[in-house]
N, C-alpha and C positions, 0 to 999 in steps of 0.2 A: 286537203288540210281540214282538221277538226274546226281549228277556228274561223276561219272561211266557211264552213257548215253552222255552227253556229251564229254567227252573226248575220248570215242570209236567211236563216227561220226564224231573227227576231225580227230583223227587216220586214217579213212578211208580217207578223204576228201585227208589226207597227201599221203595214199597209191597212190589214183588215179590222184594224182597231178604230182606226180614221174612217174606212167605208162606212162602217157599219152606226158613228157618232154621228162625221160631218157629211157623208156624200149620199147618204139615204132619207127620204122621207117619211120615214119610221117616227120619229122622233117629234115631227113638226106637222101640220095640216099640210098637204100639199095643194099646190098651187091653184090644182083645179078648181079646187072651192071656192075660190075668189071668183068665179063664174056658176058657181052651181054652188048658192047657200043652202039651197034646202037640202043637199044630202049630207054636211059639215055634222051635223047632230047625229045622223046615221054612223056619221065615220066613226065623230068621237063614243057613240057608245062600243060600236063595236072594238077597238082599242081597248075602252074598261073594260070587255069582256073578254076578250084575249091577254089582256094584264101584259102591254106591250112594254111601257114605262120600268116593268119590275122587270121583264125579262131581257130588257137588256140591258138592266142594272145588274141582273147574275151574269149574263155576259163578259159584262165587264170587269166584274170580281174574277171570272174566271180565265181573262186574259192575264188580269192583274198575275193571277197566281203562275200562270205562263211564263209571264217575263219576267217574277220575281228568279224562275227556275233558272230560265236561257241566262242573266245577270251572274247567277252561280255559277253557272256550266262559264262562262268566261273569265269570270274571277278566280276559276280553278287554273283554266288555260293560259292564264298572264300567270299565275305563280309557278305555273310549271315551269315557262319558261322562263321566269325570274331564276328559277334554280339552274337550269339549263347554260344559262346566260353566266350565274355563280361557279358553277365546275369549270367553266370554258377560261374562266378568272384566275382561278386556282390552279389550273393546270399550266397559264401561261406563267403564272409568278413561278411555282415550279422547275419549269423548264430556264426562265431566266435565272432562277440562281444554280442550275445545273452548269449552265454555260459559264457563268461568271466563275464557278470554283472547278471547272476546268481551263477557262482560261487562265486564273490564276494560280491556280496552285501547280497544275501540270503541266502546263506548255510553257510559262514565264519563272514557273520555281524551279521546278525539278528538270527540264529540259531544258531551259536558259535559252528558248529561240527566241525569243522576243529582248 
């Protein structure tokens, strides 16, 4: 199924979006350094110079634009089937007034079995 496809690649998109904010030490000093000060000034330069902070701000703009996408790709999916769901309506009202004006008209008018 499409939508089962879809929504297991935002799920991921959502996993690796959390990795990459809350479950890495990308972001934060890591722990070591709270045992080893003198290389904390080493770390952080080396981050300014890798420009760690802005690249996973593009990152994240560009997940952003991801799951603005996969959002679309399911907002298509719910209205298709909204349509889907609309013929399935129409087709039974349909059928219920087929039955109704054979029941009435030709089995209880014209043939008087009823």
């Amino acid at each position: 199924c499409v939508c089962a496809c879809v929504l297991s690649c935002a799920g991921q998109l959502f996993v690796q979006r959390c990795y990459v904010n809350l479950h890495t030490d990308i972001l934060d000093t890591p722990d070591i350094f709270w045992e080893f000060d003198e290389f904390v000034e080493h770390y952080n330069s080396s981050r300014s110079y890798l420009e760690i902070a802005k690249r996973v701000d593009i990152l994240n703009q560009r997940l952003d634009i991801v799951k603005d996408l996969y959002d679309m790709l399911n907002t298509e999916l719910s209205l298709q089937h909204g349509y889907k769901l609309e013929w399935i309506v129409i087709w039974l009202i349909v059928l219920e007034v087929a039955i109704e004006v054979i029941w009435n008209i030709i089995i209880r008018d014209v043939l008087k079995l009823v």
